[in-house]
C-alpha positions in Angstrom: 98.1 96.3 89.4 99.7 99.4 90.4 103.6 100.9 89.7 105.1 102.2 92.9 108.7 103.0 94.1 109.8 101.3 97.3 110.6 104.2 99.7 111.9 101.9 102.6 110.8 99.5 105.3 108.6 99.2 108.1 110.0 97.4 111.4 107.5 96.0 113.4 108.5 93.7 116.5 104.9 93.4 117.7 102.6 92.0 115.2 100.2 89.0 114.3 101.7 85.6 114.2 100.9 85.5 110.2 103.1 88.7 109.7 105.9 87.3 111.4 109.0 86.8 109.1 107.6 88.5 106.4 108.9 91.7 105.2 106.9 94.8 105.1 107.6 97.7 102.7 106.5 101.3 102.3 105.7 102.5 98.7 104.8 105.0 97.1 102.7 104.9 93.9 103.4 106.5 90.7 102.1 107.6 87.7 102.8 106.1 84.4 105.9 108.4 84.1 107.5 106.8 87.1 107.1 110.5 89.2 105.4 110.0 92.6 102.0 110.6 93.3 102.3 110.9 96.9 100.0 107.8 97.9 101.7 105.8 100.3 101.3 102.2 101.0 102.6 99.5 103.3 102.8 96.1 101.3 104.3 92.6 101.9 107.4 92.2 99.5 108.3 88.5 99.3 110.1 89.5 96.1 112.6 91.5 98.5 112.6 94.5 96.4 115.1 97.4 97.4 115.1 101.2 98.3 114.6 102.9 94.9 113.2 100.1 93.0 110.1 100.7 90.6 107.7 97.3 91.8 104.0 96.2 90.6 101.4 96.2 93.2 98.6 94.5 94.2 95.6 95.3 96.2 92.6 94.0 98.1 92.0 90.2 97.4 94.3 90.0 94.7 97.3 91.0 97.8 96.8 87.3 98.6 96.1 85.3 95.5 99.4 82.9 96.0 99.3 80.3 97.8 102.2 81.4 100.4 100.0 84.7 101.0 96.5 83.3 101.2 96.2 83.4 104.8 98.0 86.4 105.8 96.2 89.9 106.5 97.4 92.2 104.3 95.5 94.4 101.8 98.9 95.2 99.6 101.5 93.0 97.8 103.9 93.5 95.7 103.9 90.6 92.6 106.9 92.0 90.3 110.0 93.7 90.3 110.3 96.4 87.3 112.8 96.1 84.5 111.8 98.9 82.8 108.9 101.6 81.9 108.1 103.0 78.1 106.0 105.9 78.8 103.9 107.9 75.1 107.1 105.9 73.7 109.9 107.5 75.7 111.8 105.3 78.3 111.2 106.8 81.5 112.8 103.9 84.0 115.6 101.4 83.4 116.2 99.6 86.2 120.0 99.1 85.3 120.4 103.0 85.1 121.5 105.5 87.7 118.9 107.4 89.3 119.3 110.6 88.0 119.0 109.4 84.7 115.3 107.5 85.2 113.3 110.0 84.7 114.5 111.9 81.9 111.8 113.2 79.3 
């Protein structure tokens, strides 16, 4: 698994038949101090995570280990929605705080 922040959404009216109705995010990994590392991914979300939002991710095989995913060609998923990051035993990400305050070290 992998922390990323969801940087917004892919549209896509042309697609397989498995990808229809299925949302498709764009992430961005990060490190374990919830600052971006400037690898971007497009995942499935059928948590519906939101713009902002720190998320786990999954990839390779593992991107379709449930049961509604298993047939569905994707490489990346995300499985979780983060509450909150402890980082060399400072909180770096709440997800119940503003923004500006997430990162503070």
């Amino acid at each position: 698994m992998e922390l990323a922040r969801v940087e917004g959404t892919i549209v896509s009216t042309m697609k397989s038949e498995r990808l229809k109705g299925r949302k498709l995010t764009l992430i961005n990994l990060v490190g374990p101090d919830t600052q971006p590392i400037n690898s971007y991914l497009v995942a499935i979300d059928p948590l519906g995570a939101g713009v902002g939002e720190i998320v786990l991710a999954v990839r390779g095989s593992s991107a379709r280990q449930s049961d509604d995913l298993a047939t569905v060609p994707t490489d990346t998923s995300i499985v979780a929605i983060v509450d909150s990051v402890e980082h060399l035993g400072k909180m770096v990400y709440r997800k119940d705080q503003p923004k500006k305050t997430r990162s503070a070290s």
